[in-house]
TORLUMMAR-410671 format. One line per 10 residues: their letters; for each residue x, y, z of N, C-alpha, C. Coordinates in pm, whole numbers, always signed. Layout:
<fitors>
A) X Y Z X Y Z X Y Z; ...
</fitors>
This chain:
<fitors>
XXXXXXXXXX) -6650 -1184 +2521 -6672 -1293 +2427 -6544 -1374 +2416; -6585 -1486 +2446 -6426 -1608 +2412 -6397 -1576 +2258; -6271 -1539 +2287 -6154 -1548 +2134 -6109 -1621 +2114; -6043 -1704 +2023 -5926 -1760 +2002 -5870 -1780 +1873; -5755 -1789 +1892 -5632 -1713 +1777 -5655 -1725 +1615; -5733 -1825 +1546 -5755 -1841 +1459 -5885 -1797 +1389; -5955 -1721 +1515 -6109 -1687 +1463 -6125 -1523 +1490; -6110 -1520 +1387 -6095 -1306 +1412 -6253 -1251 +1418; -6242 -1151 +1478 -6377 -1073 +1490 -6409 -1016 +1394; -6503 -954 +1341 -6516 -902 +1215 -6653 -789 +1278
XXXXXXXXXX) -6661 -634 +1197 -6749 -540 +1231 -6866 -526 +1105; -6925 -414 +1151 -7007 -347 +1045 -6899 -315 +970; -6782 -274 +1017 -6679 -180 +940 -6578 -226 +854; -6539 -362 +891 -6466 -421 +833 -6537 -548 +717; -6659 -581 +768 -6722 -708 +707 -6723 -719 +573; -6723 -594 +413 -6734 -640 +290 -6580 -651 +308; -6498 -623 +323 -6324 -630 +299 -6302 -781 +375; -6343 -790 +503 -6274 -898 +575 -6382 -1093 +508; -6500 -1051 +497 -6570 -1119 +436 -6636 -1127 +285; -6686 -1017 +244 -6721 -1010 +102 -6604 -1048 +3
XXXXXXXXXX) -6503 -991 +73 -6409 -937 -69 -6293 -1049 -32; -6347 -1152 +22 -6216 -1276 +113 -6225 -1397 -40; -6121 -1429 -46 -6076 -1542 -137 -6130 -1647 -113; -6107 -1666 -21 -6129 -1832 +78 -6290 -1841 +94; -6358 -1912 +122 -6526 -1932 +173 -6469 -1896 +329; -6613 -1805 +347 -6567 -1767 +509 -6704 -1786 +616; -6694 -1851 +672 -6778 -1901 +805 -6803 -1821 +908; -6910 -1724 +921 -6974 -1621 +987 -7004 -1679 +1103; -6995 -1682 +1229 -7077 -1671 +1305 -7116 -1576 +1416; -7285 -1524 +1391 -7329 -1437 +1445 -7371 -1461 +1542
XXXXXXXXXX) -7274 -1405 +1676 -7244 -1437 +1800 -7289 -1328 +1909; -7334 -1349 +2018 -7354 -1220 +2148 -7335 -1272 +2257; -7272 -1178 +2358 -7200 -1199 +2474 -7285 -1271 +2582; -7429 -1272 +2561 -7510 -1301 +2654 -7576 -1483 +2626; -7530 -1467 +2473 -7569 -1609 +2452 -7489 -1748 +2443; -7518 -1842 +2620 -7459 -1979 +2581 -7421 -2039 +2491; -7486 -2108 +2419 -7478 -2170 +2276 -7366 -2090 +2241; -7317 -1973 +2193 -7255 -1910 +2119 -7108 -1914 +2204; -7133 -1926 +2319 -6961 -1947 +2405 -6911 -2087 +2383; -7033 -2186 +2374 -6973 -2333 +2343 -6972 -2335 +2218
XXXXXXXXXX) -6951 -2262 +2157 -6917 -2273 +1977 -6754 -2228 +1959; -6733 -2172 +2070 -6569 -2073 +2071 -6463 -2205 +2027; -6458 -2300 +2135 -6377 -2404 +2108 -6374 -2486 +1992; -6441 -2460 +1915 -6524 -2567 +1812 -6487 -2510 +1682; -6529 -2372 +1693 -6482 -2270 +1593 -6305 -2250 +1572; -6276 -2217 +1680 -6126 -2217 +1690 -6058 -2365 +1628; -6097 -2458 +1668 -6018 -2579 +1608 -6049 -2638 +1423; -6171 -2571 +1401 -6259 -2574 +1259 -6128 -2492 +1239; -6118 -2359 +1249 -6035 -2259 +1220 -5871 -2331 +1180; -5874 -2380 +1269 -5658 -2410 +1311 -5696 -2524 +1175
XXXXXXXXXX) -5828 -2633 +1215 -5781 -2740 +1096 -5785 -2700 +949; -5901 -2631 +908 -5932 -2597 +785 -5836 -2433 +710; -5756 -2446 +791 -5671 -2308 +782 -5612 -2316 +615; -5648 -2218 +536 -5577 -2221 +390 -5740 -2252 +297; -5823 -2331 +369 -5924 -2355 +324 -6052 -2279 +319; -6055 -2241 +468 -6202 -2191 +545 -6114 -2041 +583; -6217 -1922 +616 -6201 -1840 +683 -6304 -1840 +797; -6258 -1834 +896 -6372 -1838 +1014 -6364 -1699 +1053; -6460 -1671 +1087 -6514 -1514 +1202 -6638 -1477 +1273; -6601 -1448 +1352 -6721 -1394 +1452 -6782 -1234 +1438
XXXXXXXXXX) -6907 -1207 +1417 -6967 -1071 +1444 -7088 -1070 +1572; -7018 -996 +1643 -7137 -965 +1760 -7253 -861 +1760; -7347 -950 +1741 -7481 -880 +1716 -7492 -743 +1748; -7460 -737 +1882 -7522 -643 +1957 -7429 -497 +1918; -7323 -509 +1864 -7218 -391 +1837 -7241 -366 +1653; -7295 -454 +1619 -7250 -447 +1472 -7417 -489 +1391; -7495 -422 +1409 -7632 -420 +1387 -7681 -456 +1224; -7613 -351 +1208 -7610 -291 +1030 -7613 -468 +954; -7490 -513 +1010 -7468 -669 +915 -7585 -787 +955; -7622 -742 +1076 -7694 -837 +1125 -7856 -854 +1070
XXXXXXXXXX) -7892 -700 +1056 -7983 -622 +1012 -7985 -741 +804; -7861 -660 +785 -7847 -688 +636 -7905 -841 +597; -7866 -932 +744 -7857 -1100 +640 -7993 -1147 +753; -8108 -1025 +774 -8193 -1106 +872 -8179 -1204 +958; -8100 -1209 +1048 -7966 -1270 +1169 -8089 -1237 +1268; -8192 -1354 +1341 -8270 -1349 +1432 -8243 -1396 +1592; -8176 -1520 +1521 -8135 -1600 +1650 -7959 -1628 +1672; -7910 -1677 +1787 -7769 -1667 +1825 -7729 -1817 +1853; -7659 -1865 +1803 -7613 -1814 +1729 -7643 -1864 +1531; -7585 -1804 +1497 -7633 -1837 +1344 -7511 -1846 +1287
XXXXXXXXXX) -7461 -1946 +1207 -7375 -1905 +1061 -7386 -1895 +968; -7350 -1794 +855 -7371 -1811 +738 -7242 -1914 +662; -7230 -1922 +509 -7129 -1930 +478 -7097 -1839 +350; -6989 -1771 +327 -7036 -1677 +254 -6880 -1746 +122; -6880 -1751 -19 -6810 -1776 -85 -6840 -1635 -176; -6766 -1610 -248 -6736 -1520 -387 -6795 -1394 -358; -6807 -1376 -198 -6928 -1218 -179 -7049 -1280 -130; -7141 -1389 -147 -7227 -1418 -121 -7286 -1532 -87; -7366 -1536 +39 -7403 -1620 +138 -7468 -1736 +110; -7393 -1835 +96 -7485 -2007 +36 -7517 -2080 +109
XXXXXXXXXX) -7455 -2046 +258 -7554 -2167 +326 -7577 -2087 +459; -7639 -2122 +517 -7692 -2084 +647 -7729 -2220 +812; -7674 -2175 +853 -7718 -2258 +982 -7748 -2199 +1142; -7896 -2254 +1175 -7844 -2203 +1320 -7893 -2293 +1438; -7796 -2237 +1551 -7797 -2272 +1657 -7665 -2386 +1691; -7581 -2437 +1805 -7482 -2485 +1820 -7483 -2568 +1800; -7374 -2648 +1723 -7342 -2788 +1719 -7218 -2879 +1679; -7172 -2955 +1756 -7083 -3061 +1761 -7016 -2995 +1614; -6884 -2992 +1628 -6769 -2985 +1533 -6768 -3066 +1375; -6797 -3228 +1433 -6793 -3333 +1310 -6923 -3253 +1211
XXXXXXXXXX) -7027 -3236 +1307 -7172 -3224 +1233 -7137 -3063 +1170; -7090 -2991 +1194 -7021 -2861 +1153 -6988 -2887 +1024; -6852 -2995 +1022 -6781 -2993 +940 -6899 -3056 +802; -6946 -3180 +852 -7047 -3234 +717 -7118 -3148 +679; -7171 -3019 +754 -7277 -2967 +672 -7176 -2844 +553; -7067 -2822 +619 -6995 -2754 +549 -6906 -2836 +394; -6960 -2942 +426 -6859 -2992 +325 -6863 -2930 +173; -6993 -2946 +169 -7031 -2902 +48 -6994 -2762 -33; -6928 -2660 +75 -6919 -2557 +28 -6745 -2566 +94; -6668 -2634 +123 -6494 -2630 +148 -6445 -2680 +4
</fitors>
């Protein structure tokens, strides 16, 4: 799965600490190795990440390793984001798209 430096991975194991219990609103996206869409989100995510840094928390969970979370927020299709503020999930989006259109739908919750 494409990484990059500003968008950390997140598990079954780590997800209430790295996401529930996060200060910042944090931007899920539920990602798998097999799905397109979800590799052209890497670049997009990463720069959301670098710009909104102090603001946004971005992270990736891969479906296929980390079931339990995926299981938890009924996560069907790849990729999906949630957005999760204070512990809990207020917005939802899925499938890939352009950065700007990212950012407007997020506005509401930065």
């Amino acid at each position: 799965m494409s990484r990059t430096a500003d968008v950390a991975e997140v598990t079954d194991g780590n997800f209430e600490a790295e996401v529930i219990g996060a200060e910042l609103p944090v931007l899920v996206e539920f990602t798998a190795d097999w799905c397109p869409p979800c590799r052209q989100m890497g670049p997009v995510l990463g720069a959301l990440a670098a710009e909104q840094a102090g603001r946004l928390k971005v992270v990736q969970l891969d479906v296929d390793t980390n079931p339990t979370t995926t299981n938890a927020y009924k996560v069907l299709s790849m990729p999906t984001f949630l957005v999760f503020r204070n512990g809990e999930p207020v917005k939802a989006m899925v499938g890939a798209r352009p950065k700007r259109r990212l950012l407007e739908e997020l506005s509401d919750v930065l």
